[in-house]
N, C-alpha and C positions, 0 to 999 in steps of 0.2 A: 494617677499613675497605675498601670497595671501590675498584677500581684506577679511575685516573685515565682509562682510556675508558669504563666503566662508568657511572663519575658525569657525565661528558658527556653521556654518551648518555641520562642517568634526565634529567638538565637541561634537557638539548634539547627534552624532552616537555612539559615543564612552562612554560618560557619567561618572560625576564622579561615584566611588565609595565608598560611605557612609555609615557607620553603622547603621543597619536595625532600631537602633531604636534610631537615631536621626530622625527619622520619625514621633514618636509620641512625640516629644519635643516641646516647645514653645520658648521657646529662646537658641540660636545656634552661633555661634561664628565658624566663618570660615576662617582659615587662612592657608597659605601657600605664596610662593616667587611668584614676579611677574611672571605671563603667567600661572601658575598652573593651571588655570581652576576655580578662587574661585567664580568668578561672576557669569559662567555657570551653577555649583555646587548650589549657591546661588538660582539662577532664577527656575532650578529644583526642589530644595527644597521646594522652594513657591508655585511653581503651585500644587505640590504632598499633600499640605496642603488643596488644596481644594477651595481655595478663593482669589480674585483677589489680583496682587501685588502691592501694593505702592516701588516706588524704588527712594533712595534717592542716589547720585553721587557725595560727596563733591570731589574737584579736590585741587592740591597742596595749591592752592596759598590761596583757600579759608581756609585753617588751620589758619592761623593769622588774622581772621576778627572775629570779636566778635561774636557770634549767624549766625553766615551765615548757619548753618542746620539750624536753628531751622524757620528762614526765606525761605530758602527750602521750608520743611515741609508746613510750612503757602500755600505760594503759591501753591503746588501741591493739596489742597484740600481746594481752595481758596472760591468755591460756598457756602461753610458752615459757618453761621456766626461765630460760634468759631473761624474759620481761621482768619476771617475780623478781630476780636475780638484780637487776637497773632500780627496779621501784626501791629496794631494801637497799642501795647505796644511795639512792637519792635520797631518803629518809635519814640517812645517819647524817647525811651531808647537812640537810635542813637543821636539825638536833643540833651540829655544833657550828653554829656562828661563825664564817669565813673559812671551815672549810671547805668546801666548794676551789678555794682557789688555791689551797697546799696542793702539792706535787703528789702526795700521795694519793689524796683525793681524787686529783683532775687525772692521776693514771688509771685509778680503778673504775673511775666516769668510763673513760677512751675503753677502756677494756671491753666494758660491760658492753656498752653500745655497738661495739665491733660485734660481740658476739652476739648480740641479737638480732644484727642483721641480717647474719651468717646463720643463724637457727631457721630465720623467718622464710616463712614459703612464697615459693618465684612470684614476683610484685613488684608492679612501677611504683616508687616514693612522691608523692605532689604534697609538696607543701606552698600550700595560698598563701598570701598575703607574707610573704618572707621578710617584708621592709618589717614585720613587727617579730620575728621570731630571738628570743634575747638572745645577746652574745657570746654570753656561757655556752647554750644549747649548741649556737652555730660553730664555736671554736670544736665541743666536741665532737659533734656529730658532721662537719668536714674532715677529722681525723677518720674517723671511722668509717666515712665514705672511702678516702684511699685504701682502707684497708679491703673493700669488696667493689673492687669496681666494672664489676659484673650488673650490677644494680643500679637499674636504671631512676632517673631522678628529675624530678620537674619542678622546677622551682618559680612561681608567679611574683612578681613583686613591680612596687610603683615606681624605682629608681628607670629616669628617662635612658641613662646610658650607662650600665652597669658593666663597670673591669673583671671581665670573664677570668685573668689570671689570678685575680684575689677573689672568687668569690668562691664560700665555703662547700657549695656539689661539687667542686672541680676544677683544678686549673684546666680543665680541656673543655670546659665546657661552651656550649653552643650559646649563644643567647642572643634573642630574636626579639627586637618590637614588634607588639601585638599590631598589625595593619589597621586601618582603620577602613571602614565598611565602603566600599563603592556607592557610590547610586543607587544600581540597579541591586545589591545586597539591604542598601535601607529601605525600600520599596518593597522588598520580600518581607523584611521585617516589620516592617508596617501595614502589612498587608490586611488586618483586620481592620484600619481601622479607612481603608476605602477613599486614600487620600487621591487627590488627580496629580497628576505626574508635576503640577508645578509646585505644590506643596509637598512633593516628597522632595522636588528640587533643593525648594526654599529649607525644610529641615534637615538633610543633607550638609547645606552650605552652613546653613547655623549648628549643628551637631560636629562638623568637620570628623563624620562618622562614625564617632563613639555612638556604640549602642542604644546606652543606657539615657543620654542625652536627647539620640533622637527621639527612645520612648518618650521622655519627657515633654518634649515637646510638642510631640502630636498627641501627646491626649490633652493637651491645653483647651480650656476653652477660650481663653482670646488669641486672637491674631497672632503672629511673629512679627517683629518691629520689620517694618520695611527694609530699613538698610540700619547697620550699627551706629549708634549715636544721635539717628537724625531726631528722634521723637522726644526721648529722654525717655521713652517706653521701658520698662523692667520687662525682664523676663516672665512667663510662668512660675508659680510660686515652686514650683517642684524643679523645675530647669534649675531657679536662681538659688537656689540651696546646694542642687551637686556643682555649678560649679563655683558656688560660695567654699563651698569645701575645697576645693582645687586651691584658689585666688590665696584661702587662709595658712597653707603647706608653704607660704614663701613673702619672707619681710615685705614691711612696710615701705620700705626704700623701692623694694622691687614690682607695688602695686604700682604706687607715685608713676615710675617711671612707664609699666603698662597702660596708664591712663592716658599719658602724651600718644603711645603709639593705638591706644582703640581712638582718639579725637580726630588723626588725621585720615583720608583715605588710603591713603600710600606708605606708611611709616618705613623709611630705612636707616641701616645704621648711622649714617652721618647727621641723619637730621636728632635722630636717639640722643646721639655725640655730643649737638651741640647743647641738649637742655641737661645732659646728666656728667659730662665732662668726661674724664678720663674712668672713672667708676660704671661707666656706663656698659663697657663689654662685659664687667665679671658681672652686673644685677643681669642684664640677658641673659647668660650662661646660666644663671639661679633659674629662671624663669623658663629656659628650655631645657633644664633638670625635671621641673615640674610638670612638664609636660605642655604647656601652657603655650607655647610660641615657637615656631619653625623659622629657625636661621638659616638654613640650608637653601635658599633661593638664589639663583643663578642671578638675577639683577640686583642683590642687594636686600633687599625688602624685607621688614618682619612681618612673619603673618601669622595670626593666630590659628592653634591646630584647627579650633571652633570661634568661627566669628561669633556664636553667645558667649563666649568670654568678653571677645571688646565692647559686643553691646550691654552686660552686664553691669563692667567696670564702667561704660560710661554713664548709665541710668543712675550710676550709685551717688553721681555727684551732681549736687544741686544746682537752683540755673547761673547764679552768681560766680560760684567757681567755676564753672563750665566755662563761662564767656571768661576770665580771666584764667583760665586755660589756654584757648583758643587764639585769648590776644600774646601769650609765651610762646605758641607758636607759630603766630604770627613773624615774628621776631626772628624768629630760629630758622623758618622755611625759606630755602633755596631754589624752593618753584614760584615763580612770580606769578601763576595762575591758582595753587593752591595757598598759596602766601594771601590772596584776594579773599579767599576763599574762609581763613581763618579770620580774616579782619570781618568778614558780613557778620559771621556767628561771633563773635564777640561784642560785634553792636549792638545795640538796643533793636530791638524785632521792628519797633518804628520809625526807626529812622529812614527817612527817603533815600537815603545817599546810601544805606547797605545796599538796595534795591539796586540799581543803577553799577555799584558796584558787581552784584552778582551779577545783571545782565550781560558787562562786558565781559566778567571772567567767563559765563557761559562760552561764550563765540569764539573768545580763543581757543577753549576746549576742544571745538567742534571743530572750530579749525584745524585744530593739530591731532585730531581723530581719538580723542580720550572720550570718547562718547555717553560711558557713564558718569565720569564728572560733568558732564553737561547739560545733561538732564537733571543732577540733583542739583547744582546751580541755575539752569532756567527755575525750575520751581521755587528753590528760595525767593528770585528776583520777584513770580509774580506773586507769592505769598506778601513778600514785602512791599509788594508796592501798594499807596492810601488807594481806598476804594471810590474816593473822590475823582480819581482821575482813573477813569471809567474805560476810556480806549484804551491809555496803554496797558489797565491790568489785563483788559482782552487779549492785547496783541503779545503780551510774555506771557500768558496763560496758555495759550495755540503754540506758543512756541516751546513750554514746558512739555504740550502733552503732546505734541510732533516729534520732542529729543527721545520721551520715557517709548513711545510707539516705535521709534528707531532701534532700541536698544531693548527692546522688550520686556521693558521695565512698568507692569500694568499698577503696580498701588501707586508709583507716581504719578502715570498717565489719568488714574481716577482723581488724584489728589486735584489734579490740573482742570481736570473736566468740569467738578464739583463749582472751580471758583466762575468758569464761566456761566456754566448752565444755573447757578443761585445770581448771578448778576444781571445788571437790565442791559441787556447783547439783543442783536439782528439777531432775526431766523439764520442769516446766513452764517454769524461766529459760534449758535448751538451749535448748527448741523456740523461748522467745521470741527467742532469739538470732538461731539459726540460720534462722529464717521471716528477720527481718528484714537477713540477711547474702542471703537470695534476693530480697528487695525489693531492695535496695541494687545487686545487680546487674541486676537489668534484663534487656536482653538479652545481655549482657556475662559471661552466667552457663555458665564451664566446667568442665568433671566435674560437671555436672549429678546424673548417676545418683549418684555416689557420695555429693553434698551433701544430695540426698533422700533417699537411705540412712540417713546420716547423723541427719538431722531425724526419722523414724521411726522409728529405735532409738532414738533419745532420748525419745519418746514414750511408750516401753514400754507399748503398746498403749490407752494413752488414749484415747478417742472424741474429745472435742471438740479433744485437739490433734492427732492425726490426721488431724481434718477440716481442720482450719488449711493442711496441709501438703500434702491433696488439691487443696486449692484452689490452690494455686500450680503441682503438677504439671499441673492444666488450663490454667491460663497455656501452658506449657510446649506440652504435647501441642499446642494450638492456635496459637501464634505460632510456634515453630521446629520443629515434627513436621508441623504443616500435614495434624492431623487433628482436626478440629471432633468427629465420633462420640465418639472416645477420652477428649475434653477435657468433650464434655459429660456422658459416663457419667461418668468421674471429679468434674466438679459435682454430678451426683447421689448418689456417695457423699457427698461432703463434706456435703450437704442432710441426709440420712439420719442418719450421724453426730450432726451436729451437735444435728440436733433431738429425738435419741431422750436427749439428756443436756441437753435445755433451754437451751441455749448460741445464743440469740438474732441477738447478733453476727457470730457466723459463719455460724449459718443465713442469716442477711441477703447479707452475702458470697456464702455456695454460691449462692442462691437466682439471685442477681444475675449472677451467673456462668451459671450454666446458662441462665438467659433469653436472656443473649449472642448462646452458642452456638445457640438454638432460635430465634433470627431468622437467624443464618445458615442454617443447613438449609434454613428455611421449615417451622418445626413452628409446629403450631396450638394448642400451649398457651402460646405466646411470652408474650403478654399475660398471662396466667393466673398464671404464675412469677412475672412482675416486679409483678403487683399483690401476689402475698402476699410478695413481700422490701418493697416499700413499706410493707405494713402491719405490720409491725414494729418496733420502738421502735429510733432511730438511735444510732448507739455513735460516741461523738466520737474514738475510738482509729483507727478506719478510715477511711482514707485516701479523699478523698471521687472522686476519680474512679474508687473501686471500689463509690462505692455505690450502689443502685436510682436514687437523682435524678437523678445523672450518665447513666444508663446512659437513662429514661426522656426524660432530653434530646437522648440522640444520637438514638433511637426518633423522637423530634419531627421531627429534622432532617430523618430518611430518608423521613418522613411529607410532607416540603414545611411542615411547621407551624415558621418561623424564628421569629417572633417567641415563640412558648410556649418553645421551646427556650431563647433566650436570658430570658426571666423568670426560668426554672430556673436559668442557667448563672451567671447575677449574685452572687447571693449566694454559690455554689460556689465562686468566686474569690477572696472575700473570704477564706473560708474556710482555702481551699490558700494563700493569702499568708500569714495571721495564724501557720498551723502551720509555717511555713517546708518547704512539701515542693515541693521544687523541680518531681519529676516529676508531680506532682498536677495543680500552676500549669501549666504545658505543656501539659499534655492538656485542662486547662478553656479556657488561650487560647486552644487550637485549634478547639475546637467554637463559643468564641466566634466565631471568624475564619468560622468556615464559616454559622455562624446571619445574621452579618452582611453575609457575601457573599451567600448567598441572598438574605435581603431588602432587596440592594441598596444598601447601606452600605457604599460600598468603602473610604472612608478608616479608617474605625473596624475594617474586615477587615484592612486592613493593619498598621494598630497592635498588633493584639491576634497577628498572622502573626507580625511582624518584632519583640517581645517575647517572644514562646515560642522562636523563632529566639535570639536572644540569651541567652536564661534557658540555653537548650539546651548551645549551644556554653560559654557563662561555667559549666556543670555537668562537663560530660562527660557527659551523658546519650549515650543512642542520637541520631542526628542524624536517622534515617530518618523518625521520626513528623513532626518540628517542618520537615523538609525535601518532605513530600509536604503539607502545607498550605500553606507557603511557598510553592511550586510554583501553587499553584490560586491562590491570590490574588493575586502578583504576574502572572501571566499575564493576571489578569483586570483588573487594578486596577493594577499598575506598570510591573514593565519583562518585555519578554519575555524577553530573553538571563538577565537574575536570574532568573527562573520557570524556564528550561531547564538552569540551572545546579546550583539545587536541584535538584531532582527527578534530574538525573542523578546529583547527590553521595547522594541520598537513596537509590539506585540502586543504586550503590557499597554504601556502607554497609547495607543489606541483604541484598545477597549473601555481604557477608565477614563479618555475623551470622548468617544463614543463618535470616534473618525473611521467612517465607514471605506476613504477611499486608499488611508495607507497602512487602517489594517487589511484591504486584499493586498498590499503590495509589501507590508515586511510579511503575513502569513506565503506570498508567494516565496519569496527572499527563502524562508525557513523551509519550505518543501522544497525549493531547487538544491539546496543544501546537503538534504536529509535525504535528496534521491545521488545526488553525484558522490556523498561517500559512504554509499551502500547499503541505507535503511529506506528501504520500501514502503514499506509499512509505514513507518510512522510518516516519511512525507506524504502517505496519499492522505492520512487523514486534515496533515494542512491545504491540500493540493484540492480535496473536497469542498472544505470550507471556502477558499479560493473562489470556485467555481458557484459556490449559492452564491457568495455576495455579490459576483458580478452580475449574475441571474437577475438578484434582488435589485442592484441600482441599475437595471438594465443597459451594461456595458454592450456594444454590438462589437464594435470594432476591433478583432485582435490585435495588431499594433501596438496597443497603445502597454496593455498587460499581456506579455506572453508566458501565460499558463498554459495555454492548451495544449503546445507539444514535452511539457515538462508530466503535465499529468497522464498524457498517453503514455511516456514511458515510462509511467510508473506501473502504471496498467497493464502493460504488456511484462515490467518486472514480474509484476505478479499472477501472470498469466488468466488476466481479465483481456485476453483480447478482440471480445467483441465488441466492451464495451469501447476500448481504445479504437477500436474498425469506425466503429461510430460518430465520437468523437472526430477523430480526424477527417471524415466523411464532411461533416455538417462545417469543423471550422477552413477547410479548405473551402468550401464553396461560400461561406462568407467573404471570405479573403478576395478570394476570385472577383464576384460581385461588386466587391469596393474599391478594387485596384490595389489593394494591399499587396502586392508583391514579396517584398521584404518578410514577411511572416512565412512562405513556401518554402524556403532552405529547410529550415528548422523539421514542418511539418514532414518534406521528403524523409527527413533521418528519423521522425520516428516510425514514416513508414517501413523503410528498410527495416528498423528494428521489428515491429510486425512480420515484414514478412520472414524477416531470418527465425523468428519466435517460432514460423509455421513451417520450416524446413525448407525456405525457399532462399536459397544463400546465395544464387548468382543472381537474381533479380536486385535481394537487397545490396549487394555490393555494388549492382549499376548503380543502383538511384544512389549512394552515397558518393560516388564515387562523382558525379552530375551534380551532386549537391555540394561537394566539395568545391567543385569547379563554380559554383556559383558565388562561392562566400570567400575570392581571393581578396576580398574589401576588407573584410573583416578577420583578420587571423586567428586571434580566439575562438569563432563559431566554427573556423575550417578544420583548428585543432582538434575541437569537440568530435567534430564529424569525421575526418579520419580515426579520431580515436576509436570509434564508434564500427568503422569499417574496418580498423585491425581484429576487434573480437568476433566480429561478422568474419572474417576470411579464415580466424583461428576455429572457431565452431563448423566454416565449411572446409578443415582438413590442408587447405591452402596457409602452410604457415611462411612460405616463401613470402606473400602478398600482404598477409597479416604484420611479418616485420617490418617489410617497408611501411605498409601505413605508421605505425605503431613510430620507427626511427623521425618520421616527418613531421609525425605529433608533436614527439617530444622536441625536437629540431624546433618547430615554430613556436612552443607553450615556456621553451627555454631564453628565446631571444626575444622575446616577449616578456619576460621574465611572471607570467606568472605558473609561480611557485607552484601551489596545491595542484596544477593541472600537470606540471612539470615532471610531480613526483610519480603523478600518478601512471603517467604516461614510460616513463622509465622504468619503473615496477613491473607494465606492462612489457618491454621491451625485454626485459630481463628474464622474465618469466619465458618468453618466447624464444628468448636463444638458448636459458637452460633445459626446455623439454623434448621430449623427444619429437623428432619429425617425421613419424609416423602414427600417430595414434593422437587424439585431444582429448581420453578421458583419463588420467592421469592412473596406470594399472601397478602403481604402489601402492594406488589405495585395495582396502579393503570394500566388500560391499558397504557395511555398514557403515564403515567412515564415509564413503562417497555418498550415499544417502544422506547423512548428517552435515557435511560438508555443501551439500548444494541446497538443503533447508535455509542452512546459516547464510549461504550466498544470495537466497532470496528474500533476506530481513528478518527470517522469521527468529523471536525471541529463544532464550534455552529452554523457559519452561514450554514454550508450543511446541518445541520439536520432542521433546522429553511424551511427550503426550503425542506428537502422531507418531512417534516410535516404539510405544510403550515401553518406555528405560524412564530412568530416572533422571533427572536432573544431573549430580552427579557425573552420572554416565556419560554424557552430555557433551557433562566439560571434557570429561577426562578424553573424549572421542575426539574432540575439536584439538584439544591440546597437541593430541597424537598427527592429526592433518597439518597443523601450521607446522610442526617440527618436520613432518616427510617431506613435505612443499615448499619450508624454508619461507612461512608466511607469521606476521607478527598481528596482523588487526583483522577485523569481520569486511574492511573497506579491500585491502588486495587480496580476500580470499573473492569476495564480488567480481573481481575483476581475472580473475584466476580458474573458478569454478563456475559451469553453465547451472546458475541457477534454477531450484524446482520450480514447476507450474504446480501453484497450489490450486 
């Protein structure tokens, strides 16, 4: 476990998050389960106040001492004679036995303590741990609060749902559970210790984002149990102590009853109901005092805050009770697929007929699309089934590690691989194995080398399943070797193979594969490949976002053709749902997301974003793909901070897989970002990095990533225009070369921007104006680009031209509904009918403000401009302040859009 400044210091990064306006509050109540964060939460709260903290620490034992805070108190502001003044009535107090509770006593307690808070210099109060502060203390020292309640007060304590009108800081006081850590917050804080995004997942879901829980558990040296209960696994010896501690805060009666709900997958109150009877709602309510379990679920369900509590509880009981557990809820359960389920685990491990059992309750699972119970029932089935009967443990082991590969569930998918690859199986049931133990991992996939080894010696030199196994090393080569050459030769064995042994299926696969790669290049037989994997006869065993439709609907997108794309992607959907494959459905909601952004359908882009988002995270998949779409839609259609949060988690999590092709596509996501609300700077340096990786995996074809008119304009923000000259030079005439079409709008608008940069404003107003006219397919890009030619017509003095652009922007960005373009666009609009219609340098300003003012509009930081102005910082601000209030401007993004940025 890491030391106690350690974990401070990983906290402090991460920070709680608090609602904005317990900020302007004076008394605060902050509660949540041990290790939450409430103390951290606390200490930020107080300094954010403004004024030093007094911090008072009562500890267990001190609860049963009469006034022991209130002697605290005394002594930590001991210099003041008021304190001297408390000590010397707490001492007489002590001296005579029960007084403390005479009236004369407890008046001249109240007295003292009034006056010493009223002596005490301006100071936020935080007293930690409040559930132990004694009664005495609290009875006086809430009178003495009424009496100064100027003084602000922060109170941390363990109670789950604390009665703000009886609690002693305050009948008005605020009181707020401490949030529990997001993902991408426990990732920050686990950052030392270099975990890969599926084990920050996996401790995430096991922490249910307590802090301190998650430290624990990544510094474990063993594993985290795969899923709660299945192993009988215990926890970490440091995990199962804190939340041994937790489980101890709440009767016996109320373990018992948490042990029924960690044994099932699903536990809701009715089933609770039947094994605890009517006592059953008030032990919940104990147990969600404790922090311990979240009733608040819209379908019913209890759910543990940290599923290592139900894995915990159920490690704790031996195998005997367990299974006469199992068989209680057996009894009790009202799902006749999880009813099966508690009959197998109750069985004896050898009995034939659990096996059998679990096999069917798998298939109804699958069938009824519960795809996580069906995976952990195939693998039961083929666990249980005698090793005598040698096929069928093959044939439920393939279909174990085809459900965990579905649902992207890899320690099952290995558990499943293990029984085949140790058993005497065909080459052809390893390879089936161990192919789909490499699907199952994803990017998640280490010792690669040796697993592909593996899968090829098992081959014993078979063509078509050779090919099989080629084809995923091209995966490989191309997504974490970030060599397209290497990935497509190896497609092209796998084609060879494949089809010198008539093996259709996988010829369709290499085929589709190798087109991929030959749009990235910009090879001229792209089209040519993926017409003959289309014509092919389709194998319903292949995963549909590997196959030629899927692949000819992303082709569509990159084409600007949104609507053919989505015709294609509709039914694909259907498809990936019915089979239960989790990463299939992600990769079709995505293209949906983007077919739909394209042609302008922002609410149905976000739907189909923030469902792949979700399918994602509820899987474990890689976060990067479902995060660099998330990114593009929400920026465009939601919220910007959600858009810049994705993309940077998607950031993260690409680097620590070492997914070379979606970190260039969420680093692009972050600089398209970071250039549309008005920091220059910091997107060119994502916008850079962008730009070497595709160098480095030698991307040819713009199409497919368009960075390159996102980085001219940043270039030209920043008045690098030659190298933007450049640029735009060399990707125009690629484009041309390849028939990329669809990439020229774009390019025209950063021309125009160019040339408006160099005082050429009726030029650049044709070409936008030509380029408008080109993108009436796509309404968002037309938005962008008229946007684009309102600021062009207001820098060339035409502000009559400038507001119609600007009204039609916002007109299209509105009924399109997306938002952030919406506002921007209006802003613009606004600005334009408040200013004058003779002049575009705005002459309320002063020099200096104007000077400072078009710094700030070109990204540049306070302290840079502080320095090429030689003022200070300060100055700085105080100069900026002075511009937004003349201008009637609120952020650095509508002063960009307001002020002709400097050429630095």
């Amino acid at each position: 476990m890491p030391d106690s400044a350690m974990w401070m210091n990983a906290f402090h990064k991460v920070g709680p998050l608090l609602p904005e306006d317990v900020h302007h509050t004076r008394r605060v109540v902050l509660f949540g389960p041990p290790g939450s964060g409430k103390t951290t939460a606390a200490g930020a709260l107080g300094r954010r106040l403004g004024l030093p903290v007094l911090r008072l620490a009562p500890r267990p034992q001190d609860a049963r001492v009469p006034c022991a805070g209130l002697l605290e108190l005394a002594l930590a502001l001991e210099a003041l004679p008021a304190a001297r003044e408390l000590m010397a009535g707490l001492d007489e107090a002590a001296g005579r036995p029960g007084s403390s509770d005479d009236a004369g006593s407890a008046l001249r307690l109240r007295r003292q303590t009034a006056a010493l808070l009223r002596e005490a210099p301006p100071m936020t109060l935080v007293v930690d741990n409040a559930q132990w502060l004694d009664p005495a203390s609290a009875v006086v020292l809430g009178w003495a609060l009424r009496m100064t309640p100027d003084l602000p007060v922060i109170a941390a304590e363990r109670t789950w749902r604390p009665e703000a009108a009886g609690h002693w800081c305050g009948e008005d006081a605020y009181t707020v559970r401490v949030p529990p850590l997001t993902n991408s917050q426990v990732a920050t804080l686990l950052s030392p210790y270099r975990l890969v995004p599926r084990e920050v997942t996996r401790v995430h879901t096991h922490s249910g984002g307590n802090p301190a829980l998650a430290l624990a558990l990544a510094d474990a040296s063993c594993p985290l149990p795969d899923r709660d209960g299945d192993s009988g696994r215990a926890l970490p010896p440091t995990a199962s102590r804190l939340v041994g501690e937790w489980l101890d805060e709440v009767p016996a009666q109320v373990r018992e009853l948490l042990t029924f709900a960690a044994l099932d997958d699903r536990p809701d109150l009715e089933l609770l109901g039947r094994l605890a009877g009517p006592a059953a709602k008030a032990l919940l309510a104990q147990a969600e005092a404790a922090g311990l379990v979240d009733l608040g679920q819209p379908d019913g369900t209890v759910r543990f805050t940290a599923s290592a509590i139900g894995t915990e509880i159920a490690a704790r009981q031996p195998g005997h009770a367990r299974r006469l557990l199992h068989a209680r809820l057996a009894e009790a359960s009202h799902d006749s697929v999880r009813r099966d389920r508690h009959t197998v685990l109750a069985a004896d491990a050898a009995d034939p007929r659990s096996a059998h059992r679990a096999a069917r309750a798998a298939a109804r699972a699958r069938q009824r699309g519960d795809h996580a119970l069906a995976a952990e029932l195939s693998l039961l089935a083929a666990q249980r089934t005698p090793h005598e009967d040698g096929d069928l443990l093959t044939e439920r082991a393939l279909t174990a590690v085809r459900d965990a590969a579905h649902y992207g569930d890899l320690p099952r998918g290995r558990a499943a691989a293990r029984l085949i690859v140790g058993h005497d199986t065909t080459p052809a049931q390893r390879v089936d194995a161990l192919v789909a133990l490499i699907d199952a991992s994803g990017q998640h996939l280490h010792g690669a080398d040796e697993l592909f080894a593996a899968a090829l010696h098992a081959a014993a030199g078979r063509r078509d399943l050779t090919a099989r196994i080629l084809i995923r090393q091209s995966i490989w080569a191309n997504v974490n070797e970030g060599d397209p050459h290497r990935a497509c030769d190896l497609a092209g064995r796998a084609t060879d193979l494949a089809e010198a042994v008539g093996d259709t299926t996988t010829t369709a696969m290499a085929l589709t594969m190798r087109a991929r790669l030959q749009r990235v290049l910009g090879h001229p037989d792209t089209e040519t490949t993926l017409d003959h994997a289309l014509s092919l006869p389709r194998a319903a065993s292949v995963p549909v976002n590997s196959t030629p439709q899927h692949l000819a609907a992303r082709h569509a997108l990159f084409d600007d053709r949104p609507e053919e794309a989505r015709a294609a992607l509709l039914p694909l959907l259907v498809e990936a749902e019915r089979m239960g494959d989790a990463e299939a459905t992600v990769d079709i909601l995505r293209s949906l997301a983007e077919a739909e952004l394209r042609a302008g359908r922002c609410a149905r882009a976000l739907d189909h974003a923030r469902r792949a988002q979700a399918l994602t995270d509820g899987t474990a998949l890689s976060p990067s793909p479902a995060c660099y779409t998330s990114a593009l839609v929400e920026g465009t259609a939601g919220r910007t901070d959600l858009a810049l949060a994705h993309a940077r988690r998607g950031i993260d999590a690409s680097r620590q897989e070492d997914n070379k092709v979606f970190l260039s596509r969420n680093l692009f996501a972050l600089g398209h970002l970071l250039l549309v609300t008005g920091r220059p700077k910091e997107a060119l340096e994502a916008l850079e990095e962008v730009r070497d990786l595709e160098e480095l995996q030698q991307v040819h074809d713009p199409s497919v990533l368009r960075w390159h008119p996102e980085l001219a304009e940043t270039l030209i923000a920043l008045g690098h225009l030659d190298q933007a000259r450049s640029l735009l030079d060399d990707t125009r005439r690629t484009a041309t070369d390849l028939g990329r079409d669809a990439v020229l709008p774009a390019l025209e608008r950063a021309q125009a921007l160019l040339d408006a940069a160099r005082g050429n404003f009726g030029t650049a107003a044709r070409r936008l104006t030509e380029a408008a006219d080109r993108l009436r397919h796509l309404p968002l890009e037309r938005g962008r680009t008229l946007l684009a030619l309102s600021h062009t017509e207001r820098r060339g003095r035409r502000r009559a031209s400038a507001r119609t652009a600007a009204q039609s922007a916002a007109d299209l960005f509105t009924a399109h509904q997306a938002h952030p373009w919406a506002e921007t666009a209006a802003h613009t609009l606004s600005r334009l009918e408040a200013a004058p219609t003779d002049d575009n340098t705005h002459p309320r300003l002063t020099s200096a403000e104007r000077r400072c003012a078009e710094l700030a509009a070109a990204g540049v930081s306070n302290r840079d401009i502080a320095t090429t102005l030689t003022v200070s910082v300060k100055t700085v601000e105080a100069t900026l302040t002075r511009v937004y209030r003349k201008l009637g401007l609120h952020s650095r993004v509508q002063l960009a859009h307001t002020v002709t940025p400097a050429h630095e």
